[in-house]
N, CA, C and O atoms as CSV, one atom per row, in Angstrom:
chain,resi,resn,atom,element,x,y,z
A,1,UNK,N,N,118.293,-120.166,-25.916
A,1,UNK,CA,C,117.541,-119.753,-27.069
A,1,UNK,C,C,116.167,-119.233,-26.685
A,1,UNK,O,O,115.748,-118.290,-27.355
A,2,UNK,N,N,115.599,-119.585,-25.958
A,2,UNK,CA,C,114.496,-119.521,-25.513
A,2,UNK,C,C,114.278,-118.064,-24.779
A,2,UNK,O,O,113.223,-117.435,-24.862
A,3,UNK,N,N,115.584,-117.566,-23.953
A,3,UNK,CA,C,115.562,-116.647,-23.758
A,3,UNK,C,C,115.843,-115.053,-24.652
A,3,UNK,O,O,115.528,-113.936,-24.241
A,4,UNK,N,N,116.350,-115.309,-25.631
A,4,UNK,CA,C,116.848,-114.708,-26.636
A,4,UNK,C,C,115.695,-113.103,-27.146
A,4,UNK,O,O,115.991,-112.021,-27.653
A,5,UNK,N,N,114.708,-113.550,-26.807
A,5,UNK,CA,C,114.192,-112.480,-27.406
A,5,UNK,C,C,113.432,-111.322,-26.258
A,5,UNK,O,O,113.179,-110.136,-26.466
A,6,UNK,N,N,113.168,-112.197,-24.919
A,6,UNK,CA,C,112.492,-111.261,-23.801
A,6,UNK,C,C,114.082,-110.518,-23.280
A,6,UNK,O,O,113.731,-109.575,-22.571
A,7,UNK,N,N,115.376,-110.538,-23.320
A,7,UNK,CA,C,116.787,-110.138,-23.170
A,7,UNK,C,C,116.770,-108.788,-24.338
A,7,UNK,O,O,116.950,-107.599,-24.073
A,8,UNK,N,N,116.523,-109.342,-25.544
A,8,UNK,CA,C,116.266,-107.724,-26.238
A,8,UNK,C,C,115.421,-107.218,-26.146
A,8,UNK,O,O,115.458,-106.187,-26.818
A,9,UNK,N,N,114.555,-107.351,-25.639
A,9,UNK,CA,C,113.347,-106.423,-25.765
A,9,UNK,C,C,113.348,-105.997,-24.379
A,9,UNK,O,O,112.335,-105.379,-24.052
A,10,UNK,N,N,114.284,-106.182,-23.422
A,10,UNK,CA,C,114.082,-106.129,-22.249
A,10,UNK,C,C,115.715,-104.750,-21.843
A,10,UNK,O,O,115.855,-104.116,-20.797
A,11,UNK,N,N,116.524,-104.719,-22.922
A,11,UNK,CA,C,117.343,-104.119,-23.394
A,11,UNK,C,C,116.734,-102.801,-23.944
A,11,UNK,O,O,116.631,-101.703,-23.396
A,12,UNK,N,N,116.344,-103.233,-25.237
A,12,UNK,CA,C,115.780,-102.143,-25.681
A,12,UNK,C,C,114.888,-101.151,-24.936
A,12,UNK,O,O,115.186,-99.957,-24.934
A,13,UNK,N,N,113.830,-101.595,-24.319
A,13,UNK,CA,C,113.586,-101.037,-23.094
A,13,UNK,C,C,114.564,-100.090,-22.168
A,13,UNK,O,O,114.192,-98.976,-21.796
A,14,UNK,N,N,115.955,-100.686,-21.804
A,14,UNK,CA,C,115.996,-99.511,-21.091
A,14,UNK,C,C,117.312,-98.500,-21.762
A,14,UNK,O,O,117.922,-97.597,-21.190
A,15,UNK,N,N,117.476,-99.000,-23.121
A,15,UNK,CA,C,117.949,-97.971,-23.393
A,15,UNK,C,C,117.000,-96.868,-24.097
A,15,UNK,O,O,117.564,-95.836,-24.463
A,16,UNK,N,N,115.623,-96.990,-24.318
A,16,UNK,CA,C,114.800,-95.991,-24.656
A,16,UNK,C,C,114.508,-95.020,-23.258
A,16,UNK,O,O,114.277,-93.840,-23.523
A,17,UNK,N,N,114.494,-95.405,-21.761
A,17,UNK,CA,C,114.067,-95.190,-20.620
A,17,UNK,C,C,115.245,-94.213,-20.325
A,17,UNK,O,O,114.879,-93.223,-19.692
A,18,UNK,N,N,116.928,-94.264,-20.714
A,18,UNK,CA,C,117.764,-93.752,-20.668
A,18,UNK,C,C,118.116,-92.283,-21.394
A,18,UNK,O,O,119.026,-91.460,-21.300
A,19,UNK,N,N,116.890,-92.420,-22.165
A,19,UNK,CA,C,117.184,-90.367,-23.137
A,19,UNK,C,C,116.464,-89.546,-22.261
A,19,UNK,O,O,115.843,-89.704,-21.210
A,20,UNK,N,N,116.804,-88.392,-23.198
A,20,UNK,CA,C,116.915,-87.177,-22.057
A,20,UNK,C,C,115.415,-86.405,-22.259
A,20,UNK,O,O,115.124,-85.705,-23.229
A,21,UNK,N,N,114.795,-86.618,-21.442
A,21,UNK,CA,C,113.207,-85.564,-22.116
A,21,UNK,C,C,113.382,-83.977,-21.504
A,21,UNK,O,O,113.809,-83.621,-20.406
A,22,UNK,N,N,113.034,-83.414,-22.304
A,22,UNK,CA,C,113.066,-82.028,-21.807
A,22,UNK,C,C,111.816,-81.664,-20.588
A,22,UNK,O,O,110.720,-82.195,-20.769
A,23,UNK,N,N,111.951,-81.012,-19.705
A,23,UNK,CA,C,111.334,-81.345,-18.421
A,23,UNK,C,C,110.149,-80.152,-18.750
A,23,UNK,O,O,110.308,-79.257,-19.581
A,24,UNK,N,N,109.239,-80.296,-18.124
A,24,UNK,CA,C,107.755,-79.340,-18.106
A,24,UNK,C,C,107.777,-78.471,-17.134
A,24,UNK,O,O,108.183,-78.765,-16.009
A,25,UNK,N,N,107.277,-77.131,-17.510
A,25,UNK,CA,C,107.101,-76.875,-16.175
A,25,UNK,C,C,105.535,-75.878,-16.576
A,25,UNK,O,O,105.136,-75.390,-17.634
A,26,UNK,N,N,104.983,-75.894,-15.222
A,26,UNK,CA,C,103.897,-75.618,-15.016
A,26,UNK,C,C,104.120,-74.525,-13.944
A,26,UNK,O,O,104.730,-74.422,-12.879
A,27,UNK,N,N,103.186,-73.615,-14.884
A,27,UNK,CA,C,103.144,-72.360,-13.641
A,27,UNK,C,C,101.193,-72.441,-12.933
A,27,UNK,O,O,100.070,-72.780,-13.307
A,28,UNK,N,N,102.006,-71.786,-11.565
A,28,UNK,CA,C,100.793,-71.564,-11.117
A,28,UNK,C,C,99.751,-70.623,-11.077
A,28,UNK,O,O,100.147,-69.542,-10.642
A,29,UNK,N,N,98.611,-70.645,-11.363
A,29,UNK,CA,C,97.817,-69.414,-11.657
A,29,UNK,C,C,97.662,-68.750,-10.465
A,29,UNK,O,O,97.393,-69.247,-9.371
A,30,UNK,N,N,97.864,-67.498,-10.766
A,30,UNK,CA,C,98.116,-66.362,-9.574
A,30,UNK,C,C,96.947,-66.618,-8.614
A,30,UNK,O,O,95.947,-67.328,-8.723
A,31,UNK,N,N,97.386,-65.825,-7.656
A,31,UNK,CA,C,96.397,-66.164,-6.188
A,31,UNK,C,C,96.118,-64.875,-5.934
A,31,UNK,O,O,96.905,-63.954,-5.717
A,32,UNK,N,N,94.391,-64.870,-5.993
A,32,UNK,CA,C,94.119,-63.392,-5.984
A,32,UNK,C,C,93.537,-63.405,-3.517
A,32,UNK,O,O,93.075,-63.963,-2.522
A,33,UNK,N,N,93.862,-62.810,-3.864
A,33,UNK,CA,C,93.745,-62.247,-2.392
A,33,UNK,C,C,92.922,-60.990,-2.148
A,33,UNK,O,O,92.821,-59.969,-2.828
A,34,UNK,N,N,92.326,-61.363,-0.920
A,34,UNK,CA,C,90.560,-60.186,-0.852
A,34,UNK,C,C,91.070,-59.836,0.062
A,34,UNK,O,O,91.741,-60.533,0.822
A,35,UNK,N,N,90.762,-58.281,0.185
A,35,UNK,CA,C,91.691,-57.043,1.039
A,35,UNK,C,C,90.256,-56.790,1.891
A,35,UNK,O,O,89.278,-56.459,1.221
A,36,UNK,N,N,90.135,-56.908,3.055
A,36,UNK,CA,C,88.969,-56.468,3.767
A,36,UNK,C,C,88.360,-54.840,3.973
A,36,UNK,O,O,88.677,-54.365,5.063
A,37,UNK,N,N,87.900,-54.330,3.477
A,37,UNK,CA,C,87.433,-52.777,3.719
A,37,UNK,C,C,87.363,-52.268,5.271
A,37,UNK,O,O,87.567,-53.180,6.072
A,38,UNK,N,N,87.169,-51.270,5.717
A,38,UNK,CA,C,86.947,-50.631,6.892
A,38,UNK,C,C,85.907,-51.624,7.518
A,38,UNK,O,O,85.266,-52.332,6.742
A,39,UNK,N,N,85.716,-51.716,8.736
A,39,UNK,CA,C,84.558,-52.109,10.121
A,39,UNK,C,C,83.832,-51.377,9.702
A,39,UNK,O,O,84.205,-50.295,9.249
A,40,UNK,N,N,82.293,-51.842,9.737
A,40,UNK,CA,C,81.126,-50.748,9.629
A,40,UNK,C,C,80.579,-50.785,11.171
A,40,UNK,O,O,81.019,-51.241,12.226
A,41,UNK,N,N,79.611,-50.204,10.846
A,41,UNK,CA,C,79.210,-49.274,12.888
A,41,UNK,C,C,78.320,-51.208,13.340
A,41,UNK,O,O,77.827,-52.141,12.706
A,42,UNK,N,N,78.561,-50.895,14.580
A,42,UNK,CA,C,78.357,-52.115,15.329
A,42,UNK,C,C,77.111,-51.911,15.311
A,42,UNK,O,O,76.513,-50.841,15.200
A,43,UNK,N,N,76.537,-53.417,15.470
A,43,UNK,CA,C,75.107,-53.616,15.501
A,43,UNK,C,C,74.283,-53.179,17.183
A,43,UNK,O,O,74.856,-52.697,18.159
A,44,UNK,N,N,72.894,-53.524,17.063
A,44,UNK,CA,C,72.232,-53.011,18.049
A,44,UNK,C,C,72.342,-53.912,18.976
A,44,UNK,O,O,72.691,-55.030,18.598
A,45,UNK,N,N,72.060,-53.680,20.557
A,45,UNK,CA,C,72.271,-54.797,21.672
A,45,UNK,C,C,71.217,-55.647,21.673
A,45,UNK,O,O,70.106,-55.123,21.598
A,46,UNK,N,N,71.301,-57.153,21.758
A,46,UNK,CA,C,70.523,-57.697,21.689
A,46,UNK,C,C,69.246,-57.490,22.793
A,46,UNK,O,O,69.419,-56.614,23.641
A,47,UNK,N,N,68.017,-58.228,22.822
A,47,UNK,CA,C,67.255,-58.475,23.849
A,47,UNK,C,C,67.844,-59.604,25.071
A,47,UNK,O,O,68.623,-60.547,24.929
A,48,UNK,N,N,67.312,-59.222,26.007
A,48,UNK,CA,C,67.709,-60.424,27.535
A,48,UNK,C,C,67.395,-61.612,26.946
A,48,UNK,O,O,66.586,-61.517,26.023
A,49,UNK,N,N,67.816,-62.751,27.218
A,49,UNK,CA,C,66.715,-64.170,27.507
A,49,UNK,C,C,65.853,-64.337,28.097
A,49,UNK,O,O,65.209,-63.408,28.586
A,50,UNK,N,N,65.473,-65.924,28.290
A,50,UNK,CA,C,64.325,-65.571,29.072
A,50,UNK,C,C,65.118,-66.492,29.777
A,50,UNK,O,O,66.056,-67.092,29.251
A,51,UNK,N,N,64.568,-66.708,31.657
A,51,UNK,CA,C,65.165,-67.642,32.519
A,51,UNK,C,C,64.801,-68.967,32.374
A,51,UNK,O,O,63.586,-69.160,32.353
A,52,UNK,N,N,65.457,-69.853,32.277
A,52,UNK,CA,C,65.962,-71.186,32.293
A,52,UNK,C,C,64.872,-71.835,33.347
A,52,UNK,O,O,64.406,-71.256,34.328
A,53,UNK,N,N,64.678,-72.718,33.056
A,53,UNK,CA,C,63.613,-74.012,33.813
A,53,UNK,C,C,64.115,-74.505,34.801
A,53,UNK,O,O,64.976,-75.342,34.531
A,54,UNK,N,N,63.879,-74.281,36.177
A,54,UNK,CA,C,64.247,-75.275,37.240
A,54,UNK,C,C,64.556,-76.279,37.239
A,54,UNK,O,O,64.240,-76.723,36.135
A,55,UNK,N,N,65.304,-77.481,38.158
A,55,UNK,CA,C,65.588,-79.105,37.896
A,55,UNK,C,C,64.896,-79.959,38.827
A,55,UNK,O,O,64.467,-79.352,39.809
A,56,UNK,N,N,64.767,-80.656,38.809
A,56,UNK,CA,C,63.592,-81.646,39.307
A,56,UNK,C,C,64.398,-81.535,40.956
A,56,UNK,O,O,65.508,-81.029,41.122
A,57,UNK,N,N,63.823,-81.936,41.698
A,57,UNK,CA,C,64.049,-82.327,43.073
A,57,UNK,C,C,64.598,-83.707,42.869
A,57,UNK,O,O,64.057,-84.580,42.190
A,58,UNK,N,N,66.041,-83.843,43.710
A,58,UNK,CA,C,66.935,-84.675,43.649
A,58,UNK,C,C,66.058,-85.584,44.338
A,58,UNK,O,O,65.071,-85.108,44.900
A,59,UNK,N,N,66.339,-87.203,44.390
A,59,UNK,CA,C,65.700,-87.949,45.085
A,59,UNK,C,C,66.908,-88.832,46.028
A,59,UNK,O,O,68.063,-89.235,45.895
A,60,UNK,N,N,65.718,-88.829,47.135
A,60,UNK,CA,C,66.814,-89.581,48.718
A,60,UNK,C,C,67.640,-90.420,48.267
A,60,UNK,O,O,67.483,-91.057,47.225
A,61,UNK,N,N,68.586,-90.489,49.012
A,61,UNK,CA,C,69.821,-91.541,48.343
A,61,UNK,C,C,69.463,-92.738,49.791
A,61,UNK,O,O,68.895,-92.561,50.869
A,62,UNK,N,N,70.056,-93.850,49.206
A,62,UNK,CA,C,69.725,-94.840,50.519
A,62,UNK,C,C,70.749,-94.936,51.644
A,62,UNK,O,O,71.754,-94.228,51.687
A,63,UNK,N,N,70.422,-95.884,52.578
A,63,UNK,CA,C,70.419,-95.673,53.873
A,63,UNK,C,C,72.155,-95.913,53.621
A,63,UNK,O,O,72.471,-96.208,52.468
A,64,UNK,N,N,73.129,-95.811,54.521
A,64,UNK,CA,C,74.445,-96.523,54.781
A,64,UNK,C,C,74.271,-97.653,55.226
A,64,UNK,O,O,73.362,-98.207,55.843
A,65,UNK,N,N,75.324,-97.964,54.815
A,65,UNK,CA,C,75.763,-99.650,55.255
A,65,UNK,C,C,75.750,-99.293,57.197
A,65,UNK,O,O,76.123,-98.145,57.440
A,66,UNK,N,N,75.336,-100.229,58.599
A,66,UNK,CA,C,75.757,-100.495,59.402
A,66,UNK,C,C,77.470,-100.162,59.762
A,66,UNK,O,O,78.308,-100.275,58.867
A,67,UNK,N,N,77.839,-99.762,61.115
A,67,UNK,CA,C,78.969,-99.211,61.025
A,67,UNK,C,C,79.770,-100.842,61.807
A,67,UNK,O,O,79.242,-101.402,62.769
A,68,UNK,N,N,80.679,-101.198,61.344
A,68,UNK,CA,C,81.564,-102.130,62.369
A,68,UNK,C,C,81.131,-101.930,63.689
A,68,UNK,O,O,80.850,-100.795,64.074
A,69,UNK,N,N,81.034,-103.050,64.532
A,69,UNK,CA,C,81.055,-103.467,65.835
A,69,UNK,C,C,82.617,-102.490,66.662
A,69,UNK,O,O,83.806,-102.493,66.342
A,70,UNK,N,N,82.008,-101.895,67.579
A,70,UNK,CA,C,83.425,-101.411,68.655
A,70,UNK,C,C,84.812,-102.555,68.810
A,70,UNK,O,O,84.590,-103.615,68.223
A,71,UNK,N,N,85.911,-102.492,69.370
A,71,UNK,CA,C,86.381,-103.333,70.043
A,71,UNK,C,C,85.835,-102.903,71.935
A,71,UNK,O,O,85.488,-101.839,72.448
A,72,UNK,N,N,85.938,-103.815,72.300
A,72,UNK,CA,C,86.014,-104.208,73.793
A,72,UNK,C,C,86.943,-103.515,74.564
A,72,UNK,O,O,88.160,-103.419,74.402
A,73,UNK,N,N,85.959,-102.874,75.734
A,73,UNK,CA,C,86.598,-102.165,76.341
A,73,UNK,C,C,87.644,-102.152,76.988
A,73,UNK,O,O,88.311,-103.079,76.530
A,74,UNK,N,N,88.442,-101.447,78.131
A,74,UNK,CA,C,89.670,-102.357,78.839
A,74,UNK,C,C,88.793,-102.369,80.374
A,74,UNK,O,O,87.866,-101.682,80.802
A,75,UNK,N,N,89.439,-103.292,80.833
A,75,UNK,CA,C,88.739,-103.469,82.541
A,75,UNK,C,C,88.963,-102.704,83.596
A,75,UNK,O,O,90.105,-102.618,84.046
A,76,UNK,N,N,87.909,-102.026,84.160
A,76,UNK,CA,C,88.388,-101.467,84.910
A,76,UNK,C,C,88.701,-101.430,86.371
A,76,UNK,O,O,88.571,-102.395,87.125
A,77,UNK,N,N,89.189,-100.056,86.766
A,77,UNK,CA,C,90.105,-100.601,88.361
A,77,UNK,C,C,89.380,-101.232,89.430
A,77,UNK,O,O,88.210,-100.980,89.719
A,78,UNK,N,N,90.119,-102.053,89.997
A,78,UNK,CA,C,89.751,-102.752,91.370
A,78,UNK,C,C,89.112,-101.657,92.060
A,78,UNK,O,O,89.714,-100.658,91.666
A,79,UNK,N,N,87.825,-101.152,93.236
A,79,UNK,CA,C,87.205,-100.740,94.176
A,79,UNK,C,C,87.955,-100.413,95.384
A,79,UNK,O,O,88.639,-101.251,95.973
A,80,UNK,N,N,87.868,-99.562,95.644
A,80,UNK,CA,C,88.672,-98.892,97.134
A,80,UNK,C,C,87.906,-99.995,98.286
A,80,UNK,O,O,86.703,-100.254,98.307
A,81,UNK,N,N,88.943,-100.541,99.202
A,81,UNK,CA,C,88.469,-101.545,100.149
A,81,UNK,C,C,86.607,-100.578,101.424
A,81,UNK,O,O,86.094,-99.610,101.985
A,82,UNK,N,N,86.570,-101.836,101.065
A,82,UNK,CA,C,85.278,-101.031,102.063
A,82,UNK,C,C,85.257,-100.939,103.672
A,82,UNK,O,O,86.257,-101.272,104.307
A,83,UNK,N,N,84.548,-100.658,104.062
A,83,UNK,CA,C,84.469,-99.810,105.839
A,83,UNK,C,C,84.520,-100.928,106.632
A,83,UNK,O,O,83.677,-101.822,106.557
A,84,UNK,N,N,86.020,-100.947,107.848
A,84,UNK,CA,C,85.582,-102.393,108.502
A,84,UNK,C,C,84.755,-101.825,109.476
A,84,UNK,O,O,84.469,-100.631,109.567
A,85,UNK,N,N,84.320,-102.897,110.325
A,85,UNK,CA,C,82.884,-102.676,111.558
A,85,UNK,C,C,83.774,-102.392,112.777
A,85,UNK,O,O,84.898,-102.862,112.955
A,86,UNK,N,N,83.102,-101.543,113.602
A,86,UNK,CA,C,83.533,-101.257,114.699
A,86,UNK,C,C,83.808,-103.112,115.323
A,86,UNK,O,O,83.330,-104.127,114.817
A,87,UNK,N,N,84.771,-103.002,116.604
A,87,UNK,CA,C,84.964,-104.221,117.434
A,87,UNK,C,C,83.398,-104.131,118.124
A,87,UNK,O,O,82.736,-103.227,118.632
A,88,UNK,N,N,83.169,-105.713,117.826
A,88,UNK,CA,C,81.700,-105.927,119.523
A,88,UNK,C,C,82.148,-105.751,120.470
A,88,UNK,O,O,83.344,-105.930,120.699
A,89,UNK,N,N,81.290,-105.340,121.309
A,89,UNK,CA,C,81.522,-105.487,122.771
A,89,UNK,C,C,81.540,-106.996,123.461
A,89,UNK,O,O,80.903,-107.952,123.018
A,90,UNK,N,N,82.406,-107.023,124.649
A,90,UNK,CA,C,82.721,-108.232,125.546
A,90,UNK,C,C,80.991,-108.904,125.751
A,90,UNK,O,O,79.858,-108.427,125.820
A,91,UNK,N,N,81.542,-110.096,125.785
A,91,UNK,CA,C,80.179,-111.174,125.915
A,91,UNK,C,C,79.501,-110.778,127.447
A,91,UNK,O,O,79.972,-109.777,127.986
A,92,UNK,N,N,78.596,-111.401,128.047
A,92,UNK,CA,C,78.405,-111.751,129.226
A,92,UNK,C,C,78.825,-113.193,129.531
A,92,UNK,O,O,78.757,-114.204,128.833
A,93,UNK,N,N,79.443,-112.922,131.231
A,93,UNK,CA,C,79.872,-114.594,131.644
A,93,UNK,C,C,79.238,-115.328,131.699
A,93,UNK,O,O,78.041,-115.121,131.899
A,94,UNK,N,N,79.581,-116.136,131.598
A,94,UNK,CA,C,78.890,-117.624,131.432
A,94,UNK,C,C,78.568,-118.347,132.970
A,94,UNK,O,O,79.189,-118.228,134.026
A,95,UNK,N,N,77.768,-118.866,132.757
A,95,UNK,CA,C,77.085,-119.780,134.436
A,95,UNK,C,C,78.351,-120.559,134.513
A,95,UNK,O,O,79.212,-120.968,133.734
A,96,UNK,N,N,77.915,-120.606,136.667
A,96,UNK,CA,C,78.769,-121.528,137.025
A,96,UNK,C,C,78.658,-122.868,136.837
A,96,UNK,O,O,77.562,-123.405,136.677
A,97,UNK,N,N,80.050,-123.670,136.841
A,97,UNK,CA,C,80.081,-125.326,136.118
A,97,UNK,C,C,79.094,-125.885,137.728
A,97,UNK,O,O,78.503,-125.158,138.527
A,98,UNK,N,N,79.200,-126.995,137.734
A,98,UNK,CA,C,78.689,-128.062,138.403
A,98,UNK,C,C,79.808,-128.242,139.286
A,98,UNK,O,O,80.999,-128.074,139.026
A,99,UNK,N,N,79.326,-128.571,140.260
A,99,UNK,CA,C,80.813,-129.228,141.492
A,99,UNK,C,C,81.180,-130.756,140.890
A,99,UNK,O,O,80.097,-131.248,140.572
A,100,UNK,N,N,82.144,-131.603,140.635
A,100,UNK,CA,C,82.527,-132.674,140.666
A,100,UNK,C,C,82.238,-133.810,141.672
A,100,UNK,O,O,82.247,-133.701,142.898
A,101,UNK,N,N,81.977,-134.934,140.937
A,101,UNK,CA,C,81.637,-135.940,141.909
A,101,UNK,C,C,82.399,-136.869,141.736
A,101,UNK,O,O,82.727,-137.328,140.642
A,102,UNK,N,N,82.949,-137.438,143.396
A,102,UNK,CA,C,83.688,-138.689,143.301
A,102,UNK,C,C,83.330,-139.767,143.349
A,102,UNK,O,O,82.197,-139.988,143.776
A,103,UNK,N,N,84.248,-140.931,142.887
A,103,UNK,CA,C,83.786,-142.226,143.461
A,103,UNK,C,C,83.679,-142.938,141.907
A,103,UNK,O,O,84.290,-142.327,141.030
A,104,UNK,N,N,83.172,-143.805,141.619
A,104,UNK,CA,C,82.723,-145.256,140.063
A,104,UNK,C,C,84.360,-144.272,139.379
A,104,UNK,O,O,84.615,-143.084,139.179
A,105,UNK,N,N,85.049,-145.458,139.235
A,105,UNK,CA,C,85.684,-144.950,138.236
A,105,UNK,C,C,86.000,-146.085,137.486
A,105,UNK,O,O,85.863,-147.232,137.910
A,106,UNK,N,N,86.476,-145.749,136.234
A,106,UNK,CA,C,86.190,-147.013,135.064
A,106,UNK,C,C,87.985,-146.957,134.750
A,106,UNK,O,O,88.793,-146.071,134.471
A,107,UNK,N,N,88.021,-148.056,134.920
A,107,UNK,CA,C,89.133,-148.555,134.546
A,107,UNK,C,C,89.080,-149.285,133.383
A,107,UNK,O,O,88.438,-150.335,133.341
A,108,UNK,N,N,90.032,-148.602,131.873
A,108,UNK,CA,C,90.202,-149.790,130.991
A,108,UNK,C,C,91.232,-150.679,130.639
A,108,UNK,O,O,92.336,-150.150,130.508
A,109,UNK,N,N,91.172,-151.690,130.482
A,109,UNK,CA,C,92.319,-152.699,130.555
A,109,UNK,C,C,92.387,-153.151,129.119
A,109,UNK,O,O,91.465,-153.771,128.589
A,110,UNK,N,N,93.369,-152.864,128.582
A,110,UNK,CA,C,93.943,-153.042,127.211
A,110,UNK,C,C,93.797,-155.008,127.318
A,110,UNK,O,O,94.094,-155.616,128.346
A,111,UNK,N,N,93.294,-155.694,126.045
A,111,UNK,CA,C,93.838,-157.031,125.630
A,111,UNK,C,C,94.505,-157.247,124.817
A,111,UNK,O,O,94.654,-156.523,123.833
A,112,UNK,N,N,95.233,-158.598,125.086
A,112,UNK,CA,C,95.827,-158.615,124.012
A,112,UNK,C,C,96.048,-159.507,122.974
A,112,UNK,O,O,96.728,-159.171,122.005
């Protein structure tokens, strides 16, 4: 019951939404379009400029970074052997010994 009356009116609704309207139409107002005339005579050449302002003097950029340390060299070759010495010459002889003397002789006798 309660629903009873938003069901017709909710009806009625779309059978009013359901007729036929006769449709509109709209025209568009014409589009006037501008036709350009002939080129007239070209104008006169302009004047030069004037020259442009110099730019400041760039300023020193800083130093570089230090470059990496070398690696280590490789070693190099052993030396060609050096000059042997001529041979010396023979000595001079040597003095004569002493003659031998006889006689004291030492006898040792093992203990035991």
């Amino acid at each position: 019951m309660n629903f009873t009356i938003p069901f017709v009116a909710l009806g009625a609704a779309l059978l009013v939404a359901a007729c036929e309207r006769p449709a509109v139409v709209v025209t568009p107002a014409p589009t006037v379009v501008a036709v350009p005339g002939p080129a007239g005579a070209p104008g006169a050449t302009g004047a030069t400029g004037e020259t442009g302002m110099s730019g400041a003097a760039a300023q020193k950029g800083d130093t570089g970074a230090t470059g990496a340390t070398g690696a280590t060299g490789t070693t190099g070759s052993t030396g060609a052997t050096g000059y042997t010495g001529a041979t010396g010459s023979t000595g001079a002889e040597g003095a004569q010994g002493q003659r031998g003397k006889t006689g004291d002789n030492i006898v040792v006798v093992p203990t035991r």
